[in-house]
KOLTORFI-706657 format. One record per residue (C-alpha): residue in one letter; y, z, x. Coordinates in steps of 0.5 Angstrom, whole numbers, plus 500, padded with zeros to 3 digits. Layout:
# KOLTORFI-706657
AYZX;...
END
This chain:
# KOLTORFI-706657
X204620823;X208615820;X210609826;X218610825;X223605829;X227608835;X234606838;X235604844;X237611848;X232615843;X225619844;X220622841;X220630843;X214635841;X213643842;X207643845;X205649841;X207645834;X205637832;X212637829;X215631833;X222630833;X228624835;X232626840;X238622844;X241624850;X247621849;X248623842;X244630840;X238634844;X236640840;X235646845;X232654845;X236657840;X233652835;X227653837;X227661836;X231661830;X226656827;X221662830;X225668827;X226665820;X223670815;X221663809;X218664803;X211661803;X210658796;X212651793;X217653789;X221656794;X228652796;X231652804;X237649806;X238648813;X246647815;X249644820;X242641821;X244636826;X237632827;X233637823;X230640828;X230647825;X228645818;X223641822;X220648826;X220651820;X216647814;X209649817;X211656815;X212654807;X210649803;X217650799;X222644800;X227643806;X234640805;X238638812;X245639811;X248633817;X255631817;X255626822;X252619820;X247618826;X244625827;X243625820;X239618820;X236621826;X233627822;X231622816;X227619821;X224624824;X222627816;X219621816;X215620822;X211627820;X210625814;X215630810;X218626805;X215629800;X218636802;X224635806;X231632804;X236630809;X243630806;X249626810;X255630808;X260635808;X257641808;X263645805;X262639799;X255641798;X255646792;X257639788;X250636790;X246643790;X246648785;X250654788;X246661786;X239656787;X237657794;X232661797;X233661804;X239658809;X238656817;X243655821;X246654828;X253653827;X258651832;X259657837;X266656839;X273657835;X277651835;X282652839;X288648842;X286651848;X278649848;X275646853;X271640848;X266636850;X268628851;X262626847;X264628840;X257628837;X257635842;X264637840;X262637833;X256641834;X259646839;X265647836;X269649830;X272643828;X270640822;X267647819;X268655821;X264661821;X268663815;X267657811;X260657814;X258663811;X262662804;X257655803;X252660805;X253665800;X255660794;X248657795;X243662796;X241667791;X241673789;X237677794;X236670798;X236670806;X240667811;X238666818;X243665823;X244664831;X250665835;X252668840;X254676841;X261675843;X262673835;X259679833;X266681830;X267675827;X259675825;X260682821;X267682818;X265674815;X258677813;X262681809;X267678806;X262674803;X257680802;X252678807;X248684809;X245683816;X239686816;X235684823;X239683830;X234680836;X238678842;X236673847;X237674854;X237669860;X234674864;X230681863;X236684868;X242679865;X246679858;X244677852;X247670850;X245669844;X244673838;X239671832;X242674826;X238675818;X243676813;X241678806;X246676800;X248683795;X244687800;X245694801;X250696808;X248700814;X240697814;X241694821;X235693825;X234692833;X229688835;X226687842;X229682846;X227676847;X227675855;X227667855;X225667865;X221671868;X224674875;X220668879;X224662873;X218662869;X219662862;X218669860;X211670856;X214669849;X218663850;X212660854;X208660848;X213658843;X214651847;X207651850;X203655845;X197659848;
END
């Protein structure tokens, strides 16, 4: 690992189940579960040629998660400045900068900078909730940015994920079931075919709060698949089996 400098309110955090360390701030942006699982459920290409995009990156976190399962490269698409030098560093401190890119910039800007119709494979945990007058937002705007619609929505979201990816090219969202209309009707508009769905549920006996979708870009309609579930708590508050490994490993 390269020695990396920190600012004064951030950490080095590692999935015990992975050597993939990560810069995280608790005043700015922590990466949470559904990075992790989304990092998990991805489906990427092994091989060097292979181009990934990870959107909306904040500090890089599923890019990071997922570049032990490719040998392809990974760019990070992060809007804001801090996050995005937060997940340079991060590329840096594990000794990626041969493989991974990080891009500070507009990600509705980002077909100026790569090639539309050349990715392979697009990450994603977009903001989950619309951007209304109405919306309850978080005060700090490095989480309002990550958790809301302002600077981009879903169907601006999908449209970047359809121009970048190829022909037959994956994308792999998380988002949450209550958007499933929204999901669909945007996937379709921008002919992204989902092709797997796997609900997260908090508790065995609880509704599933987030949804983790693959998506196939000119793919055939109604091929739906509905994996089991993944139970994130027992009944007694441990993590469920599957998540305990995923953070601890075995």
């Amino acid at each position: 690992m390269t020695t990396v400098p920190l600012k004064g309110d951030e950490r080095i955090d590692q999935l015990y189940s992975q050597t993939i360390q990560i810069i995280q701030s608790p005043t700015v942006f922590s990466f949470s579960l559904d990075a992790v699982l989304l990092g998990d459920f991805a489906q990427v290409p092994v091989a060097a040629k292979t181009k990934i995009v990870d959107l909306c990156a904040g500090t890089g976190a599923v890019g990071l998660l997922v570049s032990s399962k490719t040998r392809g490269q990974i760019t990070e698409v992060e809007l804001q400045p801090r996050l995005a030098d937060m997940a340079a560093r991060s590329v840096l401190l594990n000794d990626l900068t041969d493989r991974m890119t990080v891009l500070n910039e507009d990600l509705l800007m980002v077909t100026k900078t790569i090639q539309k119709d050349s990715i392979d494979t697009v990450l994603c945990n977009p903001p989950y909730f619309k951007d209304q007058p109405t919306s309850k937002k978080n005060p700090n705007p490095h989480l309002a940015i990550a958790r809301h619609e302002i600077s981009a929505n879903l169907d601006q979201i999908m449209t970047v994920t359809s121009n970048l990816l190829k022909t037959t090219g994956k994308a792999y969202f998380v988002h949450r079931p209550e958007r499933l209309d929204d999901l669909f009707a945007t996937m379709r508009d921008h002919q992204l075919a989902p092709k797997r769905l796997r609900f997260v549920h908090p508790k065995a006996d609880r509704e599933a709060n987030m949804v983790l979708i693959e998506m196939i870009k000119s793919g055939r309609p109604n091929g739906v698949r509905i994996l089991p579930p993944v139970i994130v708590y027992q009944a007694d508050g441990d993590y469920g089996e599957e998540v305990h490994q995923l953070l601890y490993g075995n």
